[in-house]
NUTI-971986 format. One record per residue: residue in three letters; residue number from 1; x, y, z of N, C-alpha, C, O in turn. Coordinates in pm, whole numbers, plus 50000, padded with zeros to 5 digits. Each point is the difference from the previous one (the first is absolute). Example, Ala and Ser with C-alpha at 12.3 -4.5 7.8 and 13.67 -1.06 7.14 Angstrom:
<nodes>
- type,seq,neast,nnorth,nup,caeast,canorth,caup,ceast,cnorth,cup,oeast,onorth,oup
- ALA,1,51319,49431,50780,49911,50119,50000,50090,50120,50000,50104,49998,50066;
- SER,2,49861,50107,49862,50082,50119,50006,49923,50109,50073,50051,50111,50017;
</nodes>
This chain:
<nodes>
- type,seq,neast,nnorth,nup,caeast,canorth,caup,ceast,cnorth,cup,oeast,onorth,oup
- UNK,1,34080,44731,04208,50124,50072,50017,50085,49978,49876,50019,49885,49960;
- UNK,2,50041,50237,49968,50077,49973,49932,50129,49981,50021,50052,50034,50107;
- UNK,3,50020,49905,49790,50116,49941,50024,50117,50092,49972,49995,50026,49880;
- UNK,4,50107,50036,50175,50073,50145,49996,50169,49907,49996,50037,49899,50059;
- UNK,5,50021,50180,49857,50121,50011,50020,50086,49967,50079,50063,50106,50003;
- UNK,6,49994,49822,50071,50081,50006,50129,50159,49970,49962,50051,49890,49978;
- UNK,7,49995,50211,50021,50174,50042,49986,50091,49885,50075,50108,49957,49958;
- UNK,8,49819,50000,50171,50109,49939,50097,50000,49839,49912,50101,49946,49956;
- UNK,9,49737,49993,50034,50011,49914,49919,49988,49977,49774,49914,50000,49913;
- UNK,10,50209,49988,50097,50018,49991,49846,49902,49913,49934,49994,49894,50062;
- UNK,11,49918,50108,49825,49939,49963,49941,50089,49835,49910,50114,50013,49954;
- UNK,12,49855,49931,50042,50069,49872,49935,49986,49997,49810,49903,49975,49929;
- UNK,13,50188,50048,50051,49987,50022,49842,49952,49831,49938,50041,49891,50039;
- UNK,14,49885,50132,49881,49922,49843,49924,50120,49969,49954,50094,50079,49994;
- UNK,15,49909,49800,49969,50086,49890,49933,50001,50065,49833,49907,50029,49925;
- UNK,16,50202,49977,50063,49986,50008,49828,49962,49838,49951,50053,49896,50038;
- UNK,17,49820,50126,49851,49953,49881,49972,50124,50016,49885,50044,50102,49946;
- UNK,18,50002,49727,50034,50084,50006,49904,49983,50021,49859,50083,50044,49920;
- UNK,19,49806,49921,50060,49944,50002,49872,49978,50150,49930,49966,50008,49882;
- UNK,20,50059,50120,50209,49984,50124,49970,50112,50075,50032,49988,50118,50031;
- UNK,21,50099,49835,49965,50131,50077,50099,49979,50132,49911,49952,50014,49888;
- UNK,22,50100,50074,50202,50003,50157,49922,50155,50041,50029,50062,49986,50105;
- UNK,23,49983,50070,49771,50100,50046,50006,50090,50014,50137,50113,49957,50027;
- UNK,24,49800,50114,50042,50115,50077,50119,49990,49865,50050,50110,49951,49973;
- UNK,25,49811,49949,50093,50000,49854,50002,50159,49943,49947,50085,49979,50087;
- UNK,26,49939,50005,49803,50090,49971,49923,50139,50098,50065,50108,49943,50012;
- UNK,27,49882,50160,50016,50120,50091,49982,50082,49982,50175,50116,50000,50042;
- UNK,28,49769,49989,50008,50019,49964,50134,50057,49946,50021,50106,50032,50055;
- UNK,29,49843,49789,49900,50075,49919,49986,50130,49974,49955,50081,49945,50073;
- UNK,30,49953,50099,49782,50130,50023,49983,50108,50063,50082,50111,49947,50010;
- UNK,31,49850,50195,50062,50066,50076,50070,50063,49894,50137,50116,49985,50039;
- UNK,32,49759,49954,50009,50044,49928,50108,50112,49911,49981,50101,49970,50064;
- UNK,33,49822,49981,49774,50126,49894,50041,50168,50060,49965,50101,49940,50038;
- UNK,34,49901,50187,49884,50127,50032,50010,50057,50075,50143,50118,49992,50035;
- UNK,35,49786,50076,50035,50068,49968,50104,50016,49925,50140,50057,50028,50105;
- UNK,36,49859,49855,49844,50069,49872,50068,50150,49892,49913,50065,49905,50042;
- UNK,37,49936,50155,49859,50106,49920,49938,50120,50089,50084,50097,49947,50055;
- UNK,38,49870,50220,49943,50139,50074,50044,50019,49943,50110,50118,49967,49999;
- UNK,39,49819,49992,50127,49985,50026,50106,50052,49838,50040,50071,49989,50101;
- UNK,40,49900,49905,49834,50040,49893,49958,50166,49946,49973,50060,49900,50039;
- UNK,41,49991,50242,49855,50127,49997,49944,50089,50084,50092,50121,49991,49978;
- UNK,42,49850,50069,50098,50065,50099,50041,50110,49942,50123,50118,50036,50009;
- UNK,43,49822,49880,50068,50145,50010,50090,50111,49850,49891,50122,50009,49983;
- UNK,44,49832,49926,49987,50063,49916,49924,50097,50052,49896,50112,49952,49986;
- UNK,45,49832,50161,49934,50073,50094,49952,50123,50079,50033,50091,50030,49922;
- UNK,46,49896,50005,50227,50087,50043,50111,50137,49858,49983,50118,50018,49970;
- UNK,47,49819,49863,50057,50080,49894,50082,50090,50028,49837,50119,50030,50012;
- UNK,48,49820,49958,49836,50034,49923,49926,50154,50106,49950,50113,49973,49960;
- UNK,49,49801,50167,50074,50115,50084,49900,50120,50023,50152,50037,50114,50027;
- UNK,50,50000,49794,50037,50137,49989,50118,50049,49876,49906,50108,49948,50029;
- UNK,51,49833,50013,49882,50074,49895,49913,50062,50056,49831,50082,49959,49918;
- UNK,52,49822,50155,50096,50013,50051,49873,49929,49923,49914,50038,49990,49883;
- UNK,53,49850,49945,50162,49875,49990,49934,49906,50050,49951,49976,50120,50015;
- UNK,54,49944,49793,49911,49829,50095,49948,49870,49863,50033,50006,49887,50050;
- UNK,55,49916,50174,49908,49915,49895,49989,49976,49909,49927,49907,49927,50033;
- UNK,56,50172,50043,49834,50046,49896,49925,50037,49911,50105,49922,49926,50059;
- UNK,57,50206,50084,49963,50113,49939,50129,49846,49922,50063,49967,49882,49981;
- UNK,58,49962,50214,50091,49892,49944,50136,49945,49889,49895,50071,49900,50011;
- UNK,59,49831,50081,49895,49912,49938,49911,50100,49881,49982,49959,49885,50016;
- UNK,60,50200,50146,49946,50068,49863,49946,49998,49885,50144,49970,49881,50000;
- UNK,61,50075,50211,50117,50010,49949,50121,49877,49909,50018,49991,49878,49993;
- UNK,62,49920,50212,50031,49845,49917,50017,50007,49874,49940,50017,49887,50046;
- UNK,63,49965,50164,49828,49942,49891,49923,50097,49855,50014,49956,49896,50050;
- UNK,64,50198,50120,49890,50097,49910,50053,49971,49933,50161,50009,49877,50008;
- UNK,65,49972,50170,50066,49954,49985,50123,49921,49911,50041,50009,49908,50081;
- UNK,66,49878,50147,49825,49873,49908,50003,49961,49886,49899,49907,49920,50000;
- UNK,67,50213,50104,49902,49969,49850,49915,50174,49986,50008,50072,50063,49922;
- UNK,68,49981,49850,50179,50143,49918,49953,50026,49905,49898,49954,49887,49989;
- UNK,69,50128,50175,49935,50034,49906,49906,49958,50042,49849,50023,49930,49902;
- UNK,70,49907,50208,50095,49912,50037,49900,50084,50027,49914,50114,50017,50043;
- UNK,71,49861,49997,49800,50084,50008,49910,50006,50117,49945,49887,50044,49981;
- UNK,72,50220,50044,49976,49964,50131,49930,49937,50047,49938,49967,50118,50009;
- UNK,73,49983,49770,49874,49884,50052,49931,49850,49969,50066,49910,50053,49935;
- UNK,74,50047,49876,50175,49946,50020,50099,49960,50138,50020,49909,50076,49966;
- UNK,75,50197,49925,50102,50027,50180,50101,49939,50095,49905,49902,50064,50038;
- UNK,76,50163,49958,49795,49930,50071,49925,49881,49979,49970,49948,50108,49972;
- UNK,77,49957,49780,50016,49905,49993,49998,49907,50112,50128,49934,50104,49995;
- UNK,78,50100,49823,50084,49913,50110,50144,50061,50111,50022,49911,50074,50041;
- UNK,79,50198,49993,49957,50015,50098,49985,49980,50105,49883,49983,50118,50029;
- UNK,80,50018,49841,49842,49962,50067,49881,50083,50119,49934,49970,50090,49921;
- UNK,81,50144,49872,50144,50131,50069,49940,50080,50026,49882,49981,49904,49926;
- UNK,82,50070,50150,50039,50112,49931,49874,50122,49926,50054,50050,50026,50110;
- UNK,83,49989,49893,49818,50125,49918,50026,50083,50131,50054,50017,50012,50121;
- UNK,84,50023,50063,49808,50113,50069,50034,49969,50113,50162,50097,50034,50067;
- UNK,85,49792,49998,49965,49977,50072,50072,50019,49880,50128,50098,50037,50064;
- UNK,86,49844,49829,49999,50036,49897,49995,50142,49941,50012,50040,49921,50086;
- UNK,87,50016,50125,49829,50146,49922,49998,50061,50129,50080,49988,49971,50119;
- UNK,88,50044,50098,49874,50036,50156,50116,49966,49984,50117,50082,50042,50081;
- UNK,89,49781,49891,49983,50004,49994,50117,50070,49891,50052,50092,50005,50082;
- UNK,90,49840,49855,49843,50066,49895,50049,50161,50004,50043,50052,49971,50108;
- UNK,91,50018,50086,49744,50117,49985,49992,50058,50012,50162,50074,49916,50051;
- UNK,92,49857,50249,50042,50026,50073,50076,49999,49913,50100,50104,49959,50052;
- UNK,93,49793,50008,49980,49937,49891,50114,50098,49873,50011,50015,49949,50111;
- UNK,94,50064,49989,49754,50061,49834,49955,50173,50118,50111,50048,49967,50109;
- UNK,95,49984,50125,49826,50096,50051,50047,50038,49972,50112,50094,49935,50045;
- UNK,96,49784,50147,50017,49982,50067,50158,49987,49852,50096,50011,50006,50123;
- UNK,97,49964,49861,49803,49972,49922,50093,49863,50000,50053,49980,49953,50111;
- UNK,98,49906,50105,49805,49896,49953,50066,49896,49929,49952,49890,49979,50052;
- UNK,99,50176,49969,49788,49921,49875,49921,50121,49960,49956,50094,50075,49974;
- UNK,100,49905,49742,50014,50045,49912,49918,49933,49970,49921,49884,50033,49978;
- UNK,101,50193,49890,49964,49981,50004,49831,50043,49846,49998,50116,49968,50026;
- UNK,102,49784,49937,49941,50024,49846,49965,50016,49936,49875,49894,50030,49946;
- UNK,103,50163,49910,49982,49961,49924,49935,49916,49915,50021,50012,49927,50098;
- UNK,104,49846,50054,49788,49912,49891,50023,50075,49887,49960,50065,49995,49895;
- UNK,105,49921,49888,50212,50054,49892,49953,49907,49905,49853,50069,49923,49932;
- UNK,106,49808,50091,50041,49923,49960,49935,50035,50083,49851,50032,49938,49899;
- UNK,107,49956,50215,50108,50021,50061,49888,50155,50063,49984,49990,50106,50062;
- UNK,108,50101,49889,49903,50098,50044,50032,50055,50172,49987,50084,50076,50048;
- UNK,109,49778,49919,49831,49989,50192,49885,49918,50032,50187,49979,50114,50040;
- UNK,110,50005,49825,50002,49871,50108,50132,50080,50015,50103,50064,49914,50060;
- UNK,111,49929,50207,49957,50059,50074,50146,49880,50023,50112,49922,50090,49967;
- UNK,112,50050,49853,50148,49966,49932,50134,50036,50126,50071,50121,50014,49982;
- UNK,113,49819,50120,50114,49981,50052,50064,50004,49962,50184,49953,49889,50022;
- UNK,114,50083,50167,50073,50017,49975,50099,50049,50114,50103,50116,50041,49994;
- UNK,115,49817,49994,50074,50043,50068,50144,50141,49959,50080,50010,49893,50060;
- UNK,116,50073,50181,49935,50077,50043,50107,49981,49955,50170,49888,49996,50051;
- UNK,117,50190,49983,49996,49999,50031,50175,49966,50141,50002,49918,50038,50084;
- UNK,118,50131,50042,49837,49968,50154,50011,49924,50058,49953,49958,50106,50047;
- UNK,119,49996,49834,49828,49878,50013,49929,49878,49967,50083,49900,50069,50013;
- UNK,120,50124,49818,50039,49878,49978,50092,49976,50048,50113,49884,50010,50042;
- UNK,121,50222,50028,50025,49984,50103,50089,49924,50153,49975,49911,50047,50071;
- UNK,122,50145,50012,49818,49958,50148,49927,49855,49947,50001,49919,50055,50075;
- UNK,123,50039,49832,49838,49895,49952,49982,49882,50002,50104,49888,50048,49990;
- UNK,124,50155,49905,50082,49918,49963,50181,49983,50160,50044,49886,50026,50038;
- UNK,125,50211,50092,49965,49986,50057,50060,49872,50119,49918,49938,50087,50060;
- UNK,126,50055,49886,49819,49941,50151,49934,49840,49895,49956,49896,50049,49957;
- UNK,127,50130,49782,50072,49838,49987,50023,49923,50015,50104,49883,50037,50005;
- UNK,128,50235,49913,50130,49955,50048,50121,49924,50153,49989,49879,50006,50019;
- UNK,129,50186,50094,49955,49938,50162,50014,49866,49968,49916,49894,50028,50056;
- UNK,130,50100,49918,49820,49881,50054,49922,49914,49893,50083,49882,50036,49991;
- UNK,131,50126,49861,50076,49930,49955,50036,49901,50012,50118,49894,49948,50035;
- UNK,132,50200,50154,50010,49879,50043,50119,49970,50083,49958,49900,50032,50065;
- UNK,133,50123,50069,49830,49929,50083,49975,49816,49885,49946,49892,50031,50051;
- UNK,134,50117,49883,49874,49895,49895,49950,49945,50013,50122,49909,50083,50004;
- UNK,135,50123,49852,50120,49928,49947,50090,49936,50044,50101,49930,49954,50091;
- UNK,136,50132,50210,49854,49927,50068,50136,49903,50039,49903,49890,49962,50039;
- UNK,137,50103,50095,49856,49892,49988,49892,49927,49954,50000,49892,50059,50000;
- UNK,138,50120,49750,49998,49892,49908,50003,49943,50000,50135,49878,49985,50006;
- UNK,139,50194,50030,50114,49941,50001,50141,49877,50125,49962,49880,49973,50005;
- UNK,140,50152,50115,49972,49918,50158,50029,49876,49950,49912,49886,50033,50034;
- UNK,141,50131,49900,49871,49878,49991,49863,49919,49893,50026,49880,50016,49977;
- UNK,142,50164,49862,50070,49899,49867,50061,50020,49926,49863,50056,50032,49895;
- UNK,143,49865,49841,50155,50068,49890,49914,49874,50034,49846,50044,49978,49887;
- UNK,144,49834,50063,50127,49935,50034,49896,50075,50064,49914,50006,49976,49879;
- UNK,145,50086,50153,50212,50021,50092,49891,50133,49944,49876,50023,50015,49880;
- UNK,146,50028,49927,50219,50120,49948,49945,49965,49904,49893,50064,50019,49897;
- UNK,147,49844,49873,50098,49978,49923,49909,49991,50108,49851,50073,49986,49902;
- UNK,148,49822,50117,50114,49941,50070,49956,50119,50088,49906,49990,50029,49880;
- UNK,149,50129,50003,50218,50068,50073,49967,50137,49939,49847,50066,50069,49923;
- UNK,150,49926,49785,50090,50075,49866,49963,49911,49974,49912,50053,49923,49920;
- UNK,151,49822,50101,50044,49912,49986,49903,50061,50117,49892,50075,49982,49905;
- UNK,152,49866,50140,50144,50064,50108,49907,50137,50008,49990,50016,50069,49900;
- UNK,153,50091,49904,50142,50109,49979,49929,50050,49895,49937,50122,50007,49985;
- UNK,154,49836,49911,49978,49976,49879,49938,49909,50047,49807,50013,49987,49879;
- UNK,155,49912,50063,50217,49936,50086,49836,50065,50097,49918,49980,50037,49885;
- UNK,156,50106,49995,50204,50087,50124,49921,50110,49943,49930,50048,50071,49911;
- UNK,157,50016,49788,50112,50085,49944,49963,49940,49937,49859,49881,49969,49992;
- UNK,158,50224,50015,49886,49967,49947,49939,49935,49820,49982,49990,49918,50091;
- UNK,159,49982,50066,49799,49955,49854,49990,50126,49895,50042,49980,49909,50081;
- UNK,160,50103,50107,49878,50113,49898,50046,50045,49987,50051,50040,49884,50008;
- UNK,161,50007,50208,50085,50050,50012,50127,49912,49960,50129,50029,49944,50105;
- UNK,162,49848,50111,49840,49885,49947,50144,49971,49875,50016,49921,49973,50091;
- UNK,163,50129,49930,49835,50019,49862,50000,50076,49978,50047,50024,49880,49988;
- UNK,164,50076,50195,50101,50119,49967,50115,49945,50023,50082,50081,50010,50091;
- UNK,165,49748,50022,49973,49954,50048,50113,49888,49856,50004,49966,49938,49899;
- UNK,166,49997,50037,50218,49934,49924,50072,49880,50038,50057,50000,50073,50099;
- UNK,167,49909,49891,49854,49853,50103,50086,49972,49873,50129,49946,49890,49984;
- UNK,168,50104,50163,50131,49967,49923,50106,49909,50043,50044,50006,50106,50062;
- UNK,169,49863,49815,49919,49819,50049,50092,49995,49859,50059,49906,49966,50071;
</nodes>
């Protein structure tokens, strides 16, 4: 008996071997991930511009957030900004009350970064959203895929930065 077509059940497309990726391979990929970045940015985007924010603002938040105490030229380091583009947001944020600004007691030239009561609040609330967007992600994909998935974005990152990542196997 030969083997026929069947419409109801979809045929399983092969694995792209990596070693051959073909273009549309490649294009795919890209596409996805821009629109998982939109889809990612989008209600946070919502929360940020009731502040008259952008996504600078979100990135300073984060990051301040997630390293207390970090120093400005820090911040420019991982963010990859210019000072002045940088000094516009901060300024906005030091204003608004939702970063302080320390003197290092050790260096006195270093200015010391820090979250707000309100900062950390804004903070909590726009990781909360992206975060379930992650987790219902990682639920739907299984723990293979996810490793898998933390592999390739890890590769896409440059050399120096992926040395802030941890390969937990």
């Amino acid at each position: 008996m030969s083997e026929e077509f069947d419409p109801v059940m979809p045929m399983s497309k092969p694995r792209a071997n990596p070693l051959f990726l073909r273009d549309e391979d490649l294009r795919q990929a890209m596409e996805l991930l821009f629109f998982a970045y939109r889809d990612f940015t989008d209600e946070p985007d919502s929360i940020l511009a009731q502040y008259g924010f952008g996504r600078a603002h979100h990135r300073v938040i984060y990051f301040v957030g997630a390293n207390p105490g970090m120093s400005v030229s820090d911040l420019l380091g991982i963010l990859r900004i210019t000072k002045q583009s940088l000094s516009r947001v901060l300024s906005q944020l030091l204003k608004e009350e939702f970063i302080e600004q320390l003197t290092d007691e050790a260096d006195r030239r270093r200015r010391l970064l820090y979250l707000t009561q309100r900062g950390q609040d804004l903070e909590n609330l726009l990781t909360e959203r992206q975060s379930k967007l992650i987790a219902r992600a990682y639920r739907e994909a299984g723990a293979d895929a996810v490793a898998g998935f933390c592999t390739v974005l890890r590769g896409i990152i440059n050399d120096t930065d992926r040395r802030r990542f941890t390969i937990d196997e």
